[in-house]
Residue, then its C-alpha position, 0 to 999 in steps of 0.5 A: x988726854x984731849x978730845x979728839x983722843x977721847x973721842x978715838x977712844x969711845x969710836x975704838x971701844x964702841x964699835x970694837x976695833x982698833x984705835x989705828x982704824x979710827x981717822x977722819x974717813x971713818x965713816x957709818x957702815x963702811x966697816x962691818x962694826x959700824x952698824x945701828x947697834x954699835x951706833x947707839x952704844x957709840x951715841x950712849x957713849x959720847x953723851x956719858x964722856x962729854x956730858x951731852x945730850x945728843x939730839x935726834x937729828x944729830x944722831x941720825x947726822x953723825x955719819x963719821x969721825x969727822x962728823x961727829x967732831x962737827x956735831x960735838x963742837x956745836x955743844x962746846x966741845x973743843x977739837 
């Protein structure tokens, strides 16, 4: 499994939808799911699987999918 399908992964089961739901365009409160709680539990989440340690104002930065990519890539994470 590469990144990108882990990281599907962890944005499908963090904010409980479907894995089909999370593209690109996914982004923060354009769904009902995607709120502050679910945020953090998406956050804990993405630091236990990539073994990061996300700072502040990259947790307040990653706003979709495609963010969150962005913002991994600068703690090596390959996409």
């Amino acid at each position: 499994m590469n990144n990108e399908q882990k990281l599907r992964e962890i944005f499908a089961e963090a904010l409980q939808i479907d894995i089909e739901r999370v593209t690109d365009e996914l982004s923060y409160n354009s769904i009902p799911e995607w709120d502050s709680i679910a945020h953090m539990t998406l956050i804990a989440e993405i630091d236990n699987v990539f073994d990061t340690m996300l700072d502040t104002d990259d947790v307040l930065d990653m706003s979709s999918f495609a963010k969150a990519k962005e913002i991994l890539a600068k703690y090596d994470v390959q996409f």
